[in-house]
C-alpha positions in Angstrom: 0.0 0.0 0.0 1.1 3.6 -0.9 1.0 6.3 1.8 -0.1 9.0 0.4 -0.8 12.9 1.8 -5.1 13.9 2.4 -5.7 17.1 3.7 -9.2 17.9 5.4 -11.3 20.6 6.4 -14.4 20.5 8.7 -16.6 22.5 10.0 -19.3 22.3 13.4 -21.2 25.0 15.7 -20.3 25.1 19.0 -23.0 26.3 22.2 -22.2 29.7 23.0 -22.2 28.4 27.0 -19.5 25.4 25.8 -16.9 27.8 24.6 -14.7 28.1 27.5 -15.3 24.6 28.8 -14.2 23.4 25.0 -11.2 25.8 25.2 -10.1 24.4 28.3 -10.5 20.6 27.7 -8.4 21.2 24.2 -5.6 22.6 26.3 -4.8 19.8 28.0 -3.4 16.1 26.8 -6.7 15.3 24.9 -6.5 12.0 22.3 -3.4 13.5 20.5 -1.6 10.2 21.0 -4.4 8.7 19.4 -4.5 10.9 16.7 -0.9 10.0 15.6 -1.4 6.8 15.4 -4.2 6.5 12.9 -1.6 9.1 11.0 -3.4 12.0 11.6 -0.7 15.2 11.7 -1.2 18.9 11.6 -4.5 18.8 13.8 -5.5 22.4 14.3 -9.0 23.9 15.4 -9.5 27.5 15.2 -12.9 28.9 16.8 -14.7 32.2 15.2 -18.0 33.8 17.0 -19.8 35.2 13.6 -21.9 38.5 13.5 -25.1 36.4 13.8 -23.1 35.8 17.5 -23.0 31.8 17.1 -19.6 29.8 17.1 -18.0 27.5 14.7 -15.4 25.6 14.7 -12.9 24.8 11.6 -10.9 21.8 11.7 -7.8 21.2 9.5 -5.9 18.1 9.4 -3.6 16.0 7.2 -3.7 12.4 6.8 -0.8 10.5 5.8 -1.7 7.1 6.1 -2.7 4.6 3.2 -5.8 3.5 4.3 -8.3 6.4 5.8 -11.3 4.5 5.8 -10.1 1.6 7.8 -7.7 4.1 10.1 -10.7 6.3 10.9 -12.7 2.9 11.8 -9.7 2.2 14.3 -9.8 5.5 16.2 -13.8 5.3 16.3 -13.5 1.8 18.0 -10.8 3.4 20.8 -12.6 3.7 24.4 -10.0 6.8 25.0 -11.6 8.5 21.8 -15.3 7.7 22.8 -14.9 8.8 25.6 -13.2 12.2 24.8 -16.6 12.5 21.9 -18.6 11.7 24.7 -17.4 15.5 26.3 -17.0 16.9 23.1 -20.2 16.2 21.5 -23.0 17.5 23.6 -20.6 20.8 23.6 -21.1 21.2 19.4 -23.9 22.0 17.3 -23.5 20.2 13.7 -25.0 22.1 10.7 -28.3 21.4 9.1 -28.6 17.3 7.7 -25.7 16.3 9.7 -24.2 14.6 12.6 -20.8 15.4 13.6 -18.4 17.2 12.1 -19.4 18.4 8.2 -16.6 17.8 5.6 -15.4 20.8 3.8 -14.8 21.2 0.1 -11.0 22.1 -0.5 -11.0 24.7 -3.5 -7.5 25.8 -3.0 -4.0 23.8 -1.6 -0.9 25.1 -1.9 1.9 22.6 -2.2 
């Protein structure tokens, strides 16, 4: 199998009274150990409160594994990572028709 480079956007809301309870359980240790192993690198989150005054949350990661279906199926299965989406997800609000995070559409990478 080739390993080959996939870089991802996402997108989510987050509950305007969840902001600082998200900040603070992102500063600490988290599932980053997890997140390298199912060769997940460059995971960043940046949080923007729009004029409308509700918060969303862009994710950007890069995958550099050969198998991302079967890699993402691994990290779902980890009781460490169910439990840290069992914090996480009552604090986010996913947009309209879906149920988690919402996969953005890449129109521009620079290599």
């Amino acid at each position: 199998m080739t390993t080959s480079v996939r870089r991802l956007g996402q997108v989510i809301g987050l509950r305007p009274d969840k902001v600082e309870d998200y900040k603070r359980l992102h500063a600490g240790r988290g599932v980053r150990h997890l997140l390298q192993q199912a060769n997940i690198r460059n995971f960043s989150i940046f949080l923007r409160q729009f004029d409308d005054g509700r918060y969303y949350e862009f994710a950007y990661f890069e995958y550099h594994g050969a198998d991302y279906d079967a890699d993402m199926a691994w990290l779902a299965a980890q009781p460490d990572n169910q439990a840290w989406l069992a914090l996480c997800d009552p604090m986010q609000i996913p947009l309209g028709g879906e149920t988690s995070w919402a996969q953005m559409e890449a129109i521009f990478l620079n290599d």
